[in-house]
MILO-644361 format. One line per field, with one value per residue (C-alpha): residue number from 1; x, y, z. Coordinates in Angstrom, 1 decimal. Example, Ala and Ser with C-alpha at 12.3 -4.5 7.8 and 13.67 -1.06 7.14 Angstrom:
2
num (1_2) .
x (12.3_13.7) .
y (-4.5_-1.1) .
z (7.8_7.1) .
This chain:
300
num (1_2_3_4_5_6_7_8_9_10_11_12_13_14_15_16_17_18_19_20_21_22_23_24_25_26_27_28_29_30_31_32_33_34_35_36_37_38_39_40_41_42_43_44_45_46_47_48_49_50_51_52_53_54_55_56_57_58_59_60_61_62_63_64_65_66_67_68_69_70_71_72_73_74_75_76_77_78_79_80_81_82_83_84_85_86_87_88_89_90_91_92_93_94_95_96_97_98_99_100_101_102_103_104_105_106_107_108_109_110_111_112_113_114_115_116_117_118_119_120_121_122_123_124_125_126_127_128_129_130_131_132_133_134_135_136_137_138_139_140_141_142_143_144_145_146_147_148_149_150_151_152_153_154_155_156_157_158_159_160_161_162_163_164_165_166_167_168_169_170_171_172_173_174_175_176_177_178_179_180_181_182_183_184_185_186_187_188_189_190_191_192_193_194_195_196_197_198_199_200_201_202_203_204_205_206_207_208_209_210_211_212_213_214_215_216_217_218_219_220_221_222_223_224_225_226_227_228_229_230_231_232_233_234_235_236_237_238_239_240_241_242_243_244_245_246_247_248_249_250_251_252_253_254_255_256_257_258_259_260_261_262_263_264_265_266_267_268_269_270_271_272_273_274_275_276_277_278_279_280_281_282_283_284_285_286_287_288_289_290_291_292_293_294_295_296_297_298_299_300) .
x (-52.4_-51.7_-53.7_-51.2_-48.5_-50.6_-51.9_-48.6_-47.3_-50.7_-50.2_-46.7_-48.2_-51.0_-48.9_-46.7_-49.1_-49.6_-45.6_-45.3_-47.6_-47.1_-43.2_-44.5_-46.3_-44.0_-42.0_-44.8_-45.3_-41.7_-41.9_-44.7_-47.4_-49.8_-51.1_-54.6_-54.4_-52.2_-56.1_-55.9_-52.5_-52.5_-56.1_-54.5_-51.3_-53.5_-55.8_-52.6_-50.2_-52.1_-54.0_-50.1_-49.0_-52.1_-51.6_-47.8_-47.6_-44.4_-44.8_-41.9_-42.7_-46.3_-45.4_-43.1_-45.7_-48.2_-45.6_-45.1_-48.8_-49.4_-45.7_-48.1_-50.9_-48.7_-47.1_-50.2_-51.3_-48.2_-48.2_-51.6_-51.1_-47.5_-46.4_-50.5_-51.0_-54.6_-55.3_-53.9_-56.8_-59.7_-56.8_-56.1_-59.7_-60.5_-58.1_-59.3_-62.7_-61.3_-59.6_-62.5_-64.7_-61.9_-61.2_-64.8_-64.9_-61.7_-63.1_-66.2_-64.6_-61.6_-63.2_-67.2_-67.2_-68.2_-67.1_-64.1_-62.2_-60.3_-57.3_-56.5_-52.7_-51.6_-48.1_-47.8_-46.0_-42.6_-42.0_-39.2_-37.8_-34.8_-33.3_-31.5_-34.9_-36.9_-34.9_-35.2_-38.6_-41.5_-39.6_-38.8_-42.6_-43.3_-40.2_-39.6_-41.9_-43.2_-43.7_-40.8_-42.7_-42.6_-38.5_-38.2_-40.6_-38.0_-35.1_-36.8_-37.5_-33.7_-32.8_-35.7_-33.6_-30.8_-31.9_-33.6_-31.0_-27.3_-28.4_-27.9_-31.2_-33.4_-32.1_-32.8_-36.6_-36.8_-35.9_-38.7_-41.2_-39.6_-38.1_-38.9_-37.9_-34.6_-33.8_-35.1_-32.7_-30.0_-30.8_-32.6_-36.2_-38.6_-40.9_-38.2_-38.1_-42.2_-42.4_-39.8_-41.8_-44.9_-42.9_-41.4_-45.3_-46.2_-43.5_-44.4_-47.8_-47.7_-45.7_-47.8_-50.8_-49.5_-49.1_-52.4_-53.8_-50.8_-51.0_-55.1_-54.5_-57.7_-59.1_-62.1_-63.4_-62.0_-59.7_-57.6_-60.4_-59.2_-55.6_-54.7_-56.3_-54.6_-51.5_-51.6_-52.8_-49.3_-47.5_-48.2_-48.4_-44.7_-43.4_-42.8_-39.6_-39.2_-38.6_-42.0_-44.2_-42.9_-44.1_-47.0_-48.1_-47.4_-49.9_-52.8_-52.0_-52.2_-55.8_-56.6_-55.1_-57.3_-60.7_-59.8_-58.9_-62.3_-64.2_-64.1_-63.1_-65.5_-69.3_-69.9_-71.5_-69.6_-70.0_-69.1_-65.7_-65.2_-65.3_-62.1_-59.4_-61.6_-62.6_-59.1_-57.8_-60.5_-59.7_-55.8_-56.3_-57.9_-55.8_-52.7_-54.7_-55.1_-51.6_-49.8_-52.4_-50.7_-47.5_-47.9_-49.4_-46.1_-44.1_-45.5) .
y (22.9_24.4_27.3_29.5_30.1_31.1_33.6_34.6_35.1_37.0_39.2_40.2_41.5_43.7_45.1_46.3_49.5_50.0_50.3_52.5_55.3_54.9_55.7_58.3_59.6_59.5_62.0_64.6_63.5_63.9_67.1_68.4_68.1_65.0_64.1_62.6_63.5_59.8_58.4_60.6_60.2_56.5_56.4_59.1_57.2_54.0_55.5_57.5_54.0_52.1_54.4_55.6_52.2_51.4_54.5_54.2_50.4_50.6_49.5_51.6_54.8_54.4_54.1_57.1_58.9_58.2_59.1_62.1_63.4_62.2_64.2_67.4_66.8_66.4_69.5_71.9_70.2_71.3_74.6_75.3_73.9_74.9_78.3_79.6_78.1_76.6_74.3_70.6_68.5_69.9_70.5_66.8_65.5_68.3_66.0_62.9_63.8_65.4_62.8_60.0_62.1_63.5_59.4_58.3_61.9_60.5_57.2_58.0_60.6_58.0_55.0_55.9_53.9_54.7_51.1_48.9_49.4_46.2_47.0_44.1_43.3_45.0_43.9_41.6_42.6_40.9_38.5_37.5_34.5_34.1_31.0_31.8_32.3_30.5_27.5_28.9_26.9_28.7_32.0_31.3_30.8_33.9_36.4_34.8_34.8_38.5_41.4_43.6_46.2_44.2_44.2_47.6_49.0_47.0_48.6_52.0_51.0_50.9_53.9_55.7_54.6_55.8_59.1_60.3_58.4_59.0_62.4_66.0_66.1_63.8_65.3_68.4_67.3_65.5_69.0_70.3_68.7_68.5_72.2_74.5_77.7_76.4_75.5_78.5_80.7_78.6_79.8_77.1_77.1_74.9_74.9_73.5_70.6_70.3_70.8_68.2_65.6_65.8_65.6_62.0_61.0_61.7_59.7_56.8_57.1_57.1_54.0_52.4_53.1_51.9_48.3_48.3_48.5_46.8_43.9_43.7_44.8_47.0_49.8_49.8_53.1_54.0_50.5_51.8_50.8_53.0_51.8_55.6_56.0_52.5_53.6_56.7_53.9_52.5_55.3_56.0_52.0_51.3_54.4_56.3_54.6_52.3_49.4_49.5_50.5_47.2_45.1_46.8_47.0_43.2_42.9_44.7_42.9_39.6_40.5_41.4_38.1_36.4_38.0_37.0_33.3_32.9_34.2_31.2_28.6_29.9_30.0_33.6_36.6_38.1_41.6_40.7_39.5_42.4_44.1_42.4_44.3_48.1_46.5_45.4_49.4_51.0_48.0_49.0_52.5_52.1_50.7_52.3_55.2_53.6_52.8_56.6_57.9_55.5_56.1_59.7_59.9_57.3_59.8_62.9) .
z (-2.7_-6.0_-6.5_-4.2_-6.7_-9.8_-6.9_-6.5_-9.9_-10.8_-8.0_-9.0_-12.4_-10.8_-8.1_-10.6_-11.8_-8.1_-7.3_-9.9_-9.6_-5.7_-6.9_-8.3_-5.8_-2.9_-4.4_-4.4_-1.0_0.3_-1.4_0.9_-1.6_-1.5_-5.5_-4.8_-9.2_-9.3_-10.3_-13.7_-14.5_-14.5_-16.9_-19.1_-19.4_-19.7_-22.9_-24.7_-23.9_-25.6_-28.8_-29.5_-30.4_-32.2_-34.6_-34.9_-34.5_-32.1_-28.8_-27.2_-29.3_-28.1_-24.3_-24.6_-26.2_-23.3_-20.3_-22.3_-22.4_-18.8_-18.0_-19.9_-17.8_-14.7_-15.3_-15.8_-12.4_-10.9_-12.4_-11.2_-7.8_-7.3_-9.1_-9.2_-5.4_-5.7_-3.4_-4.3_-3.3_-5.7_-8.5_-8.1_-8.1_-10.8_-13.2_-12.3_-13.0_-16.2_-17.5_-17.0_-18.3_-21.6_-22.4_-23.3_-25.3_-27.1_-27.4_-29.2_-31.3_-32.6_-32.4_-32.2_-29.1_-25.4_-23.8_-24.5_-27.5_-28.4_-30.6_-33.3_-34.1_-31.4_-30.3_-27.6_-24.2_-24.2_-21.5_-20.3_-18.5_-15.8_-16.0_-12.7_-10.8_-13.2_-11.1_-7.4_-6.3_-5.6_-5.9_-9.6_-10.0_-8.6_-10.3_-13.7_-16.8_-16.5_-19.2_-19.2_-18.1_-14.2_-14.2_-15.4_-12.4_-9.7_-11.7_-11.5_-7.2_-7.0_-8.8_-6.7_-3.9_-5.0_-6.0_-2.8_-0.2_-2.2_-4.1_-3.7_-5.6_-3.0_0.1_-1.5_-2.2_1.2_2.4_0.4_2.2_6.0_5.9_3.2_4.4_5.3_1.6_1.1_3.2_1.1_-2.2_-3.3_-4.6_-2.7_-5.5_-8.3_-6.4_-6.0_-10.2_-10.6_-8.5_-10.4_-13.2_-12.3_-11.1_-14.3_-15.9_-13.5_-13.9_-17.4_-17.5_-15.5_-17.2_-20.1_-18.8_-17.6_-21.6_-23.3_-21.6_-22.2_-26.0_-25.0_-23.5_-20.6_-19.6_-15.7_-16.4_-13.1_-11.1_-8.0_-8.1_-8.3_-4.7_-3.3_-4.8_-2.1_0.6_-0.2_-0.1_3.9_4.6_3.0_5.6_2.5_2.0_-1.2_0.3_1.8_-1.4_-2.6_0.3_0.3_-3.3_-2.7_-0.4_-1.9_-5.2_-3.4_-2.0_-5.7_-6.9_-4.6_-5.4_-8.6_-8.2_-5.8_-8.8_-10.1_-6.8_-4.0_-3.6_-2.7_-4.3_-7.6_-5.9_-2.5_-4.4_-6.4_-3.1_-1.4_-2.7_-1.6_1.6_2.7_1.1_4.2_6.6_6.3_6.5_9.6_10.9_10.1_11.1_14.8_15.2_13.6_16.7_18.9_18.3_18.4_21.9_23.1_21.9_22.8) .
């Protein structure tokens, strides 16, 4: 059968925003602190991606101009939530709502347009092909011919790795979140470490946000579609390790990938498809919630 490996190599390019707020993300949460805000900072890294290389026609100034806003709007959430103390679940859903609503204000003021805004002569994302996977069967399908964007999200996996396993810094933050007021009795401010991790969420979220829109050459109003709120899903079903948001983003994107090729291959209701990828999020969480209660009562 054919059909599995264009599956494949589509799912590789929509697990990619997923990996990377969820990268994001686990640093808040190993810091103590759960961002349920990764929702706003992928749309607002999504609309300012994407309207920063249309007005300066540079691709990479563009994208660095979006992870900076979204690093702004990460940092007044961690201001408010970390140094004022208000409670991190309404001050996360208070700038998801804000930035849906704050886009289609932008929209309509830039553009006079509420709904999709389709840029014209917008660069193209580059894509680039491996020769030595481009050869492995199968594999080479699946890895090679990809935007940038897709190789630079597995480098930044690795150096995730890196920092919170061979770092003073990420056993400082995993310290954050296991035992704060021991850090504390060190010297060391739990809270620094809690800034700097909404900091890096907004820098992943802001890249990935940015690929969502680049690689459309357009932008949709609420484009993330929820993959803030999977990208949390990810977090807690990859063990919070980063190794496991990649197998896991991989596996939500390859539900996605499949909604979208029986779109067009299977006889069944449009909505019912659209549905899939949500309906396999609630399915999972279930049942990871089933087997964390399991587990615990083994080992208690």
């Amino acid at each position: 059968m054919a059909y599995p490996i264009p599956i494949l190599h589509s799912a590789v390019n929509i697990m990619t925003p997923l990996l990377l707020a969820s990268m994001g993300g686990l640093f808040t949460e190993l810091s103590g602190m759960l961002n349920i805000a990764l929702e706003g900072l992928l749309l607002m890294g999504a609309f300012c991606g994407v309207v920063f290389t249309y007005y300066t026609g540079s691709m990479v100034l563009g994208v660095l101009l979006g992870i900076l806003c979204t690093m702004l709007l990460s940092a007044v959430l961690a201001t408010v939530t970390v140094n004022l103390k208000s409670n991190v679940f309404i001050t996360g859903l208070a700038v998801n709502l804000l930035v849906s609503g704050l886009t289609v204000v932008l929209c309509f003021e830039l553009f006079a347009n509420k709904g999709v805004v389709v840029f014209d002569g917008m660069p193209a994302l580059p894509v680039l092909d491996i020769p030595v996977l481009a050869n492995i069967p199968v594999i080479g399908d699946m890895l090679s011919g990809h935007p940038a964007f897709i190789y630079l999200s597995w480098l930044l996996l690795a150096v995730c790795h890196g920092v919170l396993y061979k770092t003073p810094f990420g056993f400082r933050l995993r310290a954050t979140g296991l035992h704060p007021t021991a850090l504390a009795s060190l010297g060391i401010d739990p809270n620094r470490y809690r800034f700097i991790a909404f900091l890096i969420s907004g820098f992943t979220c802001g890249l990935g946000g940015a690929m969502l829109t680049l690689n459309l050459g357009a932008f949709v109003p609420n484009i993330t579609a929820g993959k803030g709120w999977i990208a949390l899903v990810v977090i807690f079903l990859g063990n919070k390790k980063p190794l496991g948001l990649l197998v896991a983003a991989l596996v939500f994107a390859l539900a996605d990938a499949f909604s979208n090729y029986a779109q067009g291959a299977l006889n069944i209701p449009a909505d019912f498809i659209l549905a899939l990828p949500y309906v396999f999020t609630l399915l999972v969480m279930i049942g990871f919630s089933i087997y964390a209660k399991k587990k615990d009562s083994i080992q208690s």
